[in-house]
N, C-alpha and C positions, 0 to 999 in steps of 0.2 A: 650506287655503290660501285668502286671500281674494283674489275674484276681483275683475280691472280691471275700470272702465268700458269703456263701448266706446271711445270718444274716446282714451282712453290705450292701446287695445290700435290703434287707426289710427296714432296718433302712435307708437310704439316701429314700427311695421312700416313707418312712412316715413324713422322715422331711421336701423333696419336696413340697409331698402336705402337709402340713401342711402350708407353708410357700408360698404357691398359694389361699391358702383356707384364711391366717388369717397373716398380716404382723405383728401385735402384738403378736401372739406367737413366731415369728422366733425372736423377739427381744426380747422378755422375756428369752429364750432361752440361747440366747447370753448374756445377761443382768447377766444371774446366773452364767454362768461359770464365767463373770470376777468377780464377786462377790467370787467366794472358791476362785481365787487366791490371791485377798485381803486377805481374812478371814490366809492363810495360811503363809503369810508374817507379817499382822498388823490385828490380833484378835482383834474385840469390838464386843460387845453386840447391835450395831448395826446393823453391817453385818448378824449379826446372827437372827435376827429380819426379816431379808429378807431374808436369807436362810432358813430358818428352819419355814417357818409360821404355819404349825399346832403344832406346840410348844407354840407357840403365847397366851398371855392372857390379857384382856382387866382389867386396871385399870381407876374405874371413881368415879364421888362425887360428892358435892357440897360445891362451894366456898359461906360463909358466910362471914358477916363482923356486928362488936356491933359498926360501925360508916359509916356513907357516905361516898362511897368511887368513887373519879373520875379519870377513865384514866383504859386505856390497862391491863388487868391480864394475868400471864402468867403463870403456871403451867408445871414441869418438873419433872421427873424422873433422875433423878444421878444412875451413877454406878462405882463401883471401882475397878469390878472382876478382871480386865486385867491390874491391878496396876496404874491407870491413872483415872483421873475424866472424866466422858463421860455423855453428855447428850442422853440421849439412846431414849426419848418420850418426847414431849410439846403438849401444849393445852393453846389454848388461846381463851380468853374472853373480853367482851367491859362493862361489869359489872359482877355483881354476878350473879351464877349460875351453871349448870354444867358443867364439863371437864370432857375428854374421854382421855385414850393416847391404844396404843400396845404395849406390852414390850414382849420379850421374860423372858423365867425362869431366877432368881436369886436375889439378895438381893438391893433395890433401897432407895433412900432417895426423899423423895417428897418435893419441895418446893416453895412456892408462890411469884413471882416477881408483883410487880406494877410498872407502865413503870411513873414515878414522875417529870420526866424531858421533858415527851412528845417527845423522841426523838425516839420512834417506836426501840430502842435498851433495853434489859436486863440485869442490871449488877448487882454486887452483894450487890451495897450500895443500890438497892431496892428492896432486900427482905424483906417481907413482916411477911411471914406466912409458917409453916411447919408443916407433919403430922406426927402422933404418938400414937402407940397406948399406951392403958393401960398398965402398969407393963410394958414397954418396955424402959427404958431407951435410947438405941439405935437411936429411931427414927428413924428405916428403915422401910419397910416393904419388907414381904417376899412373892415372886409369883412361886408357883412351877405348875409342867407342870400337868393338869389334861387331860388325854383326854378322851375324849366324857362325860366328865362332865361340873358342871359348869366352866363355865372360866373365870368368873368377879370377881375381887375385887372392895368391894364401899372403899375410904377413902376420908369422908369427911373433908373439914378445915375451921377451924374459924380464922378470923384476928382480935385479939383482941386490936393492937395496934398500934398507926399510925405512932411510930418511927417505921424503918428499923432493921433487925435483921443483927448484924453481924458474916457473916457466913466463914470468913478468908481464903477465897481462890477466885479466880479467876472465874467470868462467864461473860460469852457475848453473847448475843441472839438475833437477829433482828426477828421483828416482818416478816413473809411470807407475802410477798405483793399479795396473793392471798386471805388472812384474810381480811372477809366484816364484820362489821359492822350495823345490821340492828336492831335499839331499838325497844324492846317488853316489856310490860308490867309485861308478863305471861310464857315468855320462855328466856333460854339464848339466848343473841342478835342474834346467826345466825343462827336461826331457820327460821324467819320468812323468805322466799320467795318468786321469780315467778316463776313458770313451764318453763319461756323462760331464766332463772338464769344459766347461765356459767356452772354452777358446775354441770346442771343436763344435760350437753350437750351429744353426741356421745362418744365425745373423753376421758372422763372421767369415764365413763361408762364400757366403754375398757379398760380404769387403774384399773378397781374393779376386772375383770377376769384375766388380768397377773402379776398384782402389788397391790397385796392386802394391803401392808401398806404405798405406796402412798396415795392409794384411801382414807386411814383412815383418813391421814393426812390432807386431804380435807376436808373431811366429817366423822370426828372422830364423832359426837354426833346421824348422823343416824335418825334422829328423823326432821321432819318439816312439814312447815304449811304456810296456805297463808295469814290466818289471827289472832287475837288473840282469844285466849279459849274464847267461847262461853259456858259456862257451863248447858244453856238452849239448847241446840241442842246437836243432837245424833253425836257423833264421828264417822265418815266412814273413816277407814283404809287402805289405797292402798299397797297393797306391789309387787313390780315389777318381772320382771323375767331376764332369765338369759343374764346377758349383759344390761338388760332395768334400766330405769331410771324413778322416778315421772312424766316425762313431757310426757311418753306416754298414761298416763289417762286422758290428757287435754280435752279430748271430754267427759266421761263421770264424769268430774269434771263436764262440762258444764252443763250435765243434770239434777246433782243434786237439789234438793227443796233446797236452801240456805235457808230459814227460817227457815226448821227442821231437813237440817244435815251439819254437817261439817267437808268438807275433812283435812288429816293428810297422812302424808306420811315416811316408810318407807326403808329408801335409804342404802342400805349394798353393799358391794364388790361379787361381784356373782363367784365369783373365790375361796372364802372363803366356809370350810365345814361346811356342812348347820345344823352341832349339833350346832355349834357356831352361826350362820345365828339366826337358830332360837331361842335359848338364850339369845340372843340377844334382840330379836323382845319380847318375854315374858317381859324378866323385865323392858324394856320400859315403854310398853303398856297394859300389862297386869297383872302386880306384885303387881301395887300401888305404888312401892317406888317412881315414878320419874312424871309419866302419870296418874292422880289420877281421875279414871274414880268413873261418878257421877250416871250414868244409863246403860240401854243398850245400845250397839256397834256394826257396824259392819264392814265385815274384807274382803275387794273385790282381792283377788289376781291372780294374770297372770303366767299361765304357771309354771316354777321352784317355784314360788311365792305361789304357792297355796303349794306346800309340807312342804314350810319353817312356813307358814302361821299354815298348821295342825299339826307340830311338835311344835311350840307355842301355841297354844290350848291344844293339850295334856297336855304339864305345867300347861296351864291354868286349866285343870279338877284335875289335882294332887297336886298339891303346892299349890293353895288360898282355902285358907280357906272357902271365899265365894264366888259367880261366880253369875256376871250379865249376863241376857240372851244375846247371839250372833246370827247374821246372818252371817254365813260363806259363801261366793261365790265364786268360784276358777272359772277360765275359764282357757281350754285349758291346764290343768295338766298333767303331765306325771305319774300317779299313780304307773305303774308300770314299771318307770324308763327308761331308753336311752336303745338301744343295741349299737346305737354309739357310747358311753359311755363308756361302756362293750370292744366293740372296742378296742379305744385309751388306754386305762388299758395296753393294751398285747403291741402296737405300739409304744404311743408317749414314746419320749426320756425324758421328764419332762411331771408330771404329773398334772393338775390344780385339787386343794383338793375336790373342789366340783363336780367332774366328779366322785370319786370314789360312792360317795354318790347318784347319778341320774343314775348309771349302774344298768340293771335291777338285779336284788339279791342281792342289798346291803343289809348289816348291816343295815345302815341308812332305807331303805327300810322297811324291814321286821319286825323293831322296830315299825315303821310308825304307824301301823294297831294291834299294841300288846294293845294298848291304848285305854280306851271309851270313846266318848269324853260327857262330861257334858250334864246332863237333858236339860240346858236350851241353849248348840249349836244346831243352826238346820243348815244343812250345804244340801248347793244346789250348784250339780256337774253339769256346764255348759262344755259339749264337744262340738266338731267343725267335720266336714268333707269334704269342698269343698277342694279336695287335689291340689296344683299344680303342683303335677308331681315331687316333689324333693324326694321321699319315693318311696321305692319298688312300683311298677303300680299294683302289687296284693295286696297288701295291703291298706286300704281305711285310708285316715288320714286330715291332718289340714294342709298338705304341709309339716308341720315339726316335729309334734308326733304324731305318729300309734291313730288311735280309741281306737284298742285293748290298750293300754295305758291308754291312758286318761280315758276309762271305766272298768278299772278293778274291777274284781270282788266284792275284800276287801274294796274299796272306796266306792264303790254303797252302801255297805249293810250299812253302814254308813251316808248313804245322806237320807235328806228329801225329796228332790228333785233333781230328772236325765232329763236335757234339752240339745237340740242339736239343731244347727242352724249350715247352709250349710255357714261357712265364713271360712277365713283363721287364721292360728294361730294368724296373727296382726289384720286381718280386725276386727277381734271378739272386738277391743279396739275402732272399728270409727263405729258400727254398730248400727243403732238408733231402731232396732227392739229387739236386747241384752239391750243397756239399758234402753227400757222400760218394758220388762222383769225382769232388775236387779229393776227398782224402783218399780213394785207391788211385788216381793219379801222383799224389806226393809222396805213396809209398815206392814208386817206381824208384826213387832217391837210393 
């Protein structure tokens, strides 16, 4: 039998365990390679959307209308690069409001279907509405690849007319019979939620860390809520952690004062690098364009959650012009990033973007703390230590990130407030001594 190199016998014992530790990587794995052989036979701009996701940039708006408008909207991105019409990104809506799509780099034509036949399919006698900007005759837009900058384009549209536009070529679209429907007054329709909602299940969750533009595709707009704006009550911000989802705050939803705050939720692909994460999470929630906060906020984030959380703050003290006060709460952060992390960098055979970012010395890292965050953030560092034994036994931690982590240096000098309760990195989410801790904290508002 002839024998491996060593290099191959490292490589087969990293994708082993890999593939013992996480069946969704071994299939994302697989998933990409048949993807280049695609790409290498039959190029589109979609395949490339899946291969190439830190290329990736998010195009969003808002759909308007000067008439009442009833029935299914469907917004798409066109492409021509590869000499053929490709629907490359959709976004659909149950009325007006926002749409989100992923595009990879290159030149798109935006345009707005209304489903007028009620038949849950999109074709071309029902367009509606298309964008364009100024001096552009064309009516394309263009997305080129910025990284670690921003990576959104807004392009809003208006439907100014109720006949159909004819746009002389061929589309066909069914509506994803995963698209809910949920009418809000105050948000586009499928914002509103329950924490026990499909979409915020396990297994979805797990498409945000191997399949970041599935995950989108779910859950393109990011943004949800259980009830409608209360513009008299304080906004509290949950933002999850790596793999996590809205439904693991359900206990300290429970505790909330519903009469004087109301939870909002934060839902991204945790696979996704967390320049983009947090980006994200800014222009949401904190920019004004979309989230039009009326008072003070505050911003409860878990684990990965809380870095994504501080790198949106930073925005927040740099880019707005004016800044209401914040209560930041992180529990269980890894301040000073994974050596797991750091690890898998040198190991796995495919890398998930946000691993580079959570390795301790990132870029992303060291950025983190270049930043002051605003007079009127006060930010309270919640760590953990009851270890279970899954960490080095000399090392004191939360089960799953080091102490040393979670209290690093750079973060502390930063906090208002440094607490520590003996739970586990999850228990710290069902602990009723945490959150009544976290609620005489948010009284400080």
């Amino acid at each position: 039998m002839q024998k491996l190199p060593k290099h191959a016998y490292v490589l087969l014992i990293s994708i082993v365990s890999v593939f013992l530790t996480s069946c969704g990587y071994f299939k994302m794995c697989a998933y990409r390679y048949k993807l280049k052989g695609t790409m290498n036979i039959s190029p589109s701009q979609s395949v490339k959307k899946e291969l190439d996701t830190e290329s990736n940039s998010i195009i969003y708006g808002e759909i308007n209308s000067v008439f009442p408008m009833k029935g299914i909207i469907a917004v798409v991105a066109i492409s021509f690069k590869y000499g053929k019409q490709e629907i490359v990104a959709s976004s659909f809506l149950c009325d007006k409001g926002y749409y989100s799509m992923l595009v990879p780099p290159g030149e798109y034509q935006l345009l707005t279907f209304l489903d007028i036949n009620k038949d849950n399919v999109f074709t071309a006698h029902e367009c509606v509405g298309y964008f364009w900007e100024k001096n552009d005759t064309t009516a394309h837009i263009n997305i080129m690849s910025k990284k670690d900058q921003l990576f959104y384009k807004r392009a809003d549209m208006l439907i100014s007319s109720r006949m159909p536009i004819n746009i002389e070529r061929p589309i066909f679209l069914k509506l994803p019979s995963s698209f809910v429907c949920c009418p809000s007054k105050t948000y586009p329709a499928e914002v509103l939620r329950r924490l026990n909602d499909s979409l915020f299940s396990p297994d979805v969750a797990t498409l945000g860390v191997y399949n970041t533009v599935h995950f989108s595709n779910l859950s393109g707009l990011y943004l949800y809520a259980l009830s409608e704006r209360d513009f008299s009550k304080t906004p509290v911000i949950f933002v999850h952690g790596y793999g996590g989802t809205p439904r693991e705050f359900s206990f300290l939803v429970q505790t909330l004062d519903t009469t004087k705050y109301q939870p909002f939720f934060f839902y991204y692909p945790t696979g996704m690098d967390l320049h983009k994460s947090s980006q994200i999470l800014y222009e949401i929630f904190f920019s004004g364009n979309i989230f039009h906060m009326n008072k003070p906020f505050v911003v409860i984030a878990h684990s990965m959650g809380g870095l994504v959380a501080r790198a949106a703050l930073n925005l927040y003290s740099t880019l707005s012009k004016s800044t209401y006060p914040v209560e930041f709460i992180s529990l269980c952060t890894p301040y000073k990033g994974s050596d797991k992390a750091s690890e898998s960098l040198n190991s796995a055979p495919v890398i998930i973007e946000s691993w580079r970012d959570i390795a301790a010395g990132s870029d992303f890292l060291q950025e983190l703390y270049q930043t002051k965050l605003a007079k009127g953030i006060q930010f309270s560092l919640i760590f953990c230590y009851k270890s279970q034994g899954s960490l080095n036994k000399k090392e004191y931690s939360d089960g799953t990130i080091s102490l040393s982590s979670q209290l690093f240096e750079l973060a502390q000098q930063s906090a208002t407030t440094v607490l520590g309760f003996n739970e586990t990195h999850t228990s710290v989410l069902t602990s009723k001594s945490v959150a009544d801790q976290i609620g005489i904290i948010m009284k400080r508002q």
